[in-house]
C-alpha positions as CSV (number, residue, x, y, z in Angstrom):
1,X,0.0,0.0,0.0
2,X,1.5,3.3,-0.9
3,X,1.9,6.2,1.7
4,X,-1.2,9.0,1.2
5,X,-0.3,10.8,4.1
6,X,2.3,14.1,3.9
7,X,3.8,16.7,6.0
8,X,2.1,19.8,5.5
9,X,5.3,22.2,5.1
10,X,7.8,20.4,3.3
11,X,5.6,17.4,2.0
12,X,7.7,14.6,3.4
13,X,6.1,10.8,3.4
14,X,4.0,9.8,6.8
15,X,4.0,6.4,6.6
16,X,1.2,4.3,8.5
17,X,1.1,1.2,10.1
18,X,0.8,-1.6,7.4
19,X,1.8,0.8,4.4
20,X,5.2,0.0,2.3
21,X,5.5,-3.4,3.1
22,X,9.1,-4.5,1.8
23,X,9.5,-1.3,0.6
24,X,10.0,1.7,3.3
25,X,13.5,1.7,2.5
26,X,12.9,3.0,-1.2
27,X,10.3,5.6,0.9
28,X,12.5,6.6,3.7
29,X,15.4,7.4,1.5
30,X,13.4,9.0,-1.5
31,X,10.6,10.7,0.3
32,X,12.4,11.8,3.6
33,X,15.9,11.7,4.1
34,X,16.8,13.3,0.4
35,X,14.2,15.6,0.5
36,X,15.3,16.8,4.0
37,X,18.6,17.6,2.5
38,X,17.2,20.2,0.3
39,X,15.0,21.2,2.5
40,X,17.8,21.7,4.9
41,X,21.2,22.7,2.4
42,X,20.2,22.5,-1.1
43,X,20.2,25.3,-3.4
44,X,18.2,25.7,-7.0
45,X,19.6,27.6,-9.5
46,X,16.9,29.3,-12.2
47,X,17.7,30.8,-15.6
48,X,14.9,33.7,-15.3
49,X,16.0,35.0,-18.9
50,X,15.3,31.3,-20.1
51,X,12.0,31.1,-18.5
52,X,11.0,34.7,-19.5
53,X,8.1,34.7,-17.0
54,X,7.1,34.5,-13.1
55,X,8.9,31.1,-11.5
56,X,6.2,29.4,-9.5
57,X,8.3,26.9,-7.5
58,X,6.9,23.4,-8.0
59,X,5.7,21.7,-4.8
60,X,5.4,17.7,-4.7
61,X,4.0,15.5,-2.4
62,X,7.0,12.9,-1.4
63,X,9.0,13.9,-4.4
64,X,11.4,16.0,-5.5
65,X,10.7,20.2,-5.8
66,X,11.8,23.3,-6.2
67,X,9.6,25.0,-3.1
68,X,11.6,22.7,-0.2
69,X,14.9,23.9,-1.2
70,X,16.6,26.0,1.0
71,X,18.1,28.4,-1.5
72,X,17.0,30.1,-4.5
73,X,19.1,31.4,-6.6
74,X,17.6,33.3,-9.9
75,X,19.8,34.3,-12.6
76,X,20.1,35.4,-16.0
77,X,19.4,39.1,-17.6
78,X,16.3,40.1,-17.6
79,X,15.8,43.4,-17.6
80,X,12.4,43.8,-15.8
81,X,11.3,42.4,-12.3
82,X,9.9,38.8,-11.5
83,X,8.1,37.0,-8.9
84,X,8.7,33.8,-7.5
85,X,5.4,32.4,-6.4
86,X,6.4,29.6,-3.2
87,X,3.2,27.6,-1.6
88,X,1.6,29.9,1.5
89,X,3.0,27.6,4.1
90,X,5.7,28.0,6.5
91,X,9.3,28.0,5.0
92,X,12.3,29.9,5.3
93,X,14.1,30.8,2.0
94,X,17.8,32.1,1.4
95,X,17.3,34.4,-2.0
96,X,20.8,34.6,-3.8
97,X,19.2,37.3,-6.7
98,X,21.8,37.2,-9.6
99,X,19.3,38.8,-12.3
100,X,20.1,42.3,-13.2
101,X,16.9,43.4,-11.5
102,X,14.6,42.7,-8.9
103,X,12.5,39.5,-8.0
104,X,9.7,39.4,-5.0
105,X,9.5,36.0,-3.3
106,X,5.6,36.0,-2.3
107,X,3.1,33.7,-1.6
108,X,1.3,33.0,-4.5
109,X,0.7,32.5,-7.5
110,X,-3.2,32.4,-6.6
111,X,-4.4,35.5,-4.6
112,X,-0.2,36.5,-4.3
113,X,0.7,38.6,-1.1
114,X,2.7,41.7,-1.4
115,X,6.0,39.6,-0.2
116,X,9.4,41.0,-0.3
117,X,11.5,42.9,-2.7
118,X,14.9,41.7,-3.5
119,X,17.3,43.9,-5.3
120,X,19.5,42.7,-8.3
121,X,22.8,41.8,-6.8
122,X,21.1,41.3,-3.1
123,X,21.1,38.1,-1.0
124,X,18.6,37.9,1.6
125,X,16.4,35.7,4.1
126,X,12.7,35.3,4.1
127,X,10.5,33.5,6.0
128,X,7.0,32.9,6.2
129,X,5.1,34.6,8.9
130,X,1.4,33.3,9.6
131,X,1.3,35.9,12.4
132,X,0.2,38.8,10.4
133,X,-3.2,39.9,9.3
134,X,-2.2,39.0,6.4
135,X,0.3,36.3,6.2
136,X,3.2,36.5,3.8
137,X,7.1,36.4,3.6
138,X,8.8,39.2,5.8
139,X,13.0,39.8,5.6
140,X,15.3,38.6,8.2
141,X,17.4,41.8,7.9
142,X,20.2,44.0,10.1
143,X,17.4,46.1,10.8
144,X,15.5,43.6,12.8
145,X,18.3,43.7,15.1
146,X,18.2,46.1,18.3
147,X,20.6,46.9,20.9
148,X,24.7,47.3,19.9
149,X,26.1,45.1,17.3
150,X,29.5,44.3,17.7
151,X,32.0,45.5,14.6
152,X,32.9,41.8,14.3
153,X,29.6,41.1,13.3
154,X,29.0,43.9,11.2
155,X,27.5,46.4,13.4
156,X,28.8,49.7,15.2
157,X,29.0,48.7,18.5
158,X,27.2,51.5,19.4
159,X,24.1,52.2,19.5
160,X,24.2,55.6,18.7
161,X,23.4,57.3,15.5
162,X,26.5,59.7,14.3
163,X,25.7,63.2,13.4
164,X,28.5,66.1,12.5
165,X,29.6,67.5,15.7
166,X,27.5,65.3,17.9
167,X,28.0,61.7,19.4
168,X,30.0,59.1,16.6
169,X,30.4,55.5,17.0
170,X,33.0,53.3,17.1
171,X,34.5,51.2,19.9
172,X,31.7,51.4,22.4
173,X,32.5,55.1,23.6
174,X,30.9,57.7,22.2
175,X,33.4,60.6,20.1
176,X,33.2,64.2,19.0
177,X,33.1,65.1,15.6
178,X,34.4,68.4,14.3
179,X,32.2,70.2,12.5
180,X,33.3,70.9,8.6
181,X,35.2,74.4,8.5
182,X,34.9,77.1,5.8
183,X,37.5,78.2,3.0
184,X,40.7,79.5,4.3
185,X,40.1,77.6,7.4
186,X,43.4,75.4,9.0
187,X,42.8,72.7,11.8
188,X,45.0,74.1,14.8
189,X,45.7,72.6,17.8
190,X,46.5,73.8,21.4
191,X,47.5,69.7,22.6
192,X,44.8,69.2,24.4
193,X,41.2,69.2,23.7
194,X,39.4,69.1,20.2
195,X,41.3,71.0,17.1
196,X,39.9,73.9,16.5
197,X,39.3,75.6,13.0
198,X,41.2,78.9,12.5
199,X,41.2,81.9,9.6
200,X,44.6,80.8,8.1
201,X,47.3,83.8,7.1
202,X,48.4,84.0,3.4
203,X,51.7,82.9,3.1
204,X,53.0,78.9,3.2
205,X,55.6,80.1,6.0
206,X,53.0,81.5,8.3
207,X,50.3,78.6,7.7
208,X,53.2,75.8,8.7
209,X,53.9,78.3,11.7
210,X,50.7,78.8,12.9
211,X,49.9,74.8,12.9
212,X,53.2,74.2,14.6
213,X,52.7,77.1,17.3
214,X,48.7,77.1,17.5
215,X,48.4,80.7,16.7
């Protein structure tokens, strides 16, 4: 007896009691364990230029598809934005976009949800949240990220915002910026506290004098 029964997100087999007798090796290895590894590591290239149109990502009970792989990786020139259309269920999709312009991984293609915009060149994760009013694919991006993020993992470390002349960022402790000066303008220096900008005087000599003495 075959198996009828599949998982709802990635479609793996559920066998039954009395189903596949003789024969759940051929359905554990061809309808679980290899499609978990897609599911899990795979990646799926596309040529978008090739297919010239939307990619809806196939979705099998049991068998191999393109909607349980865990990368998607559109390529090709086409000149114009696509969508990828993945089943409304939940999934979590790594979206490598080689095209030269946009693609929107949504939920779709029937009744499609806005989903999210991916820009030529852009790698990004998505996942499916079934939370909102409307459920559909939201980005897993750096700006989903509060608090300090530390310079080894790409952020500031500060969670300040720097502004000319107002708090920077950089190791943790907050610095001074000066303030841009006008034309004629030398940075001068007393050797202590912030440089200071000051109306320079018109000959080489005097400039290298005044930034050595501070006058």
């Amino acid at each position: 007896m075959a198996t009828t029964n599949f998982t709802t997100s990635l479609k793996l087999a559920l066998p039954t009691t009395g189903d596949l007798v003789g024969t759940w090796g051929d359905a554990i290895n061809n309808s679980i364990t290899t499609l978990l590894d897609t599911a899990v590591a795979g990646n799926f290239p596309k040529d978008m230029a090739a297919l010239g149109t939307d990619w809806t990502l196939t979705s099998n009970n049991g068998a191999t598809d393109e909607a349980r792989y865990a990368v998607l990786i559109p390529y090709g020139t086409t000149g114009a934005t696509r969508n990828i259309n993945a089943p409304k269920v939940s999934k979590t999709y790594i979206i490598i976009n080689k095209t030269n312009a946009s693609v929107i991984i949504r939920g779709g293609p029937t009744s499609p949800t806005t989903g999210v915009t991916v820009a030529a060149g852009a790698t990004i994760i998505v996942a499916w949240d079934s939370n909102l009013a409307t459920p559909d694919f939201v980005a897993i991006t750096p700006a989903s990220i509060s608090g300090v993020v530390p310079v080894a993992n790409g952020g500031t470390n500060s969670s300040a915002t720097p502004t000319a002349g107002g708090a920077g960022y950089g190791t943790g402790t907050a610095h001074a910026y000066t303030a841009a000066g006008t034309s004629g303008q030398v940075l001068t220096s007393q050797g202590a506290g912030a440089p200071t900008w000051t109306t320079s005087v018109t000959t080489g000599k005097s400039i290298a004098m005044a930034m050595i003495f501070g006058f």
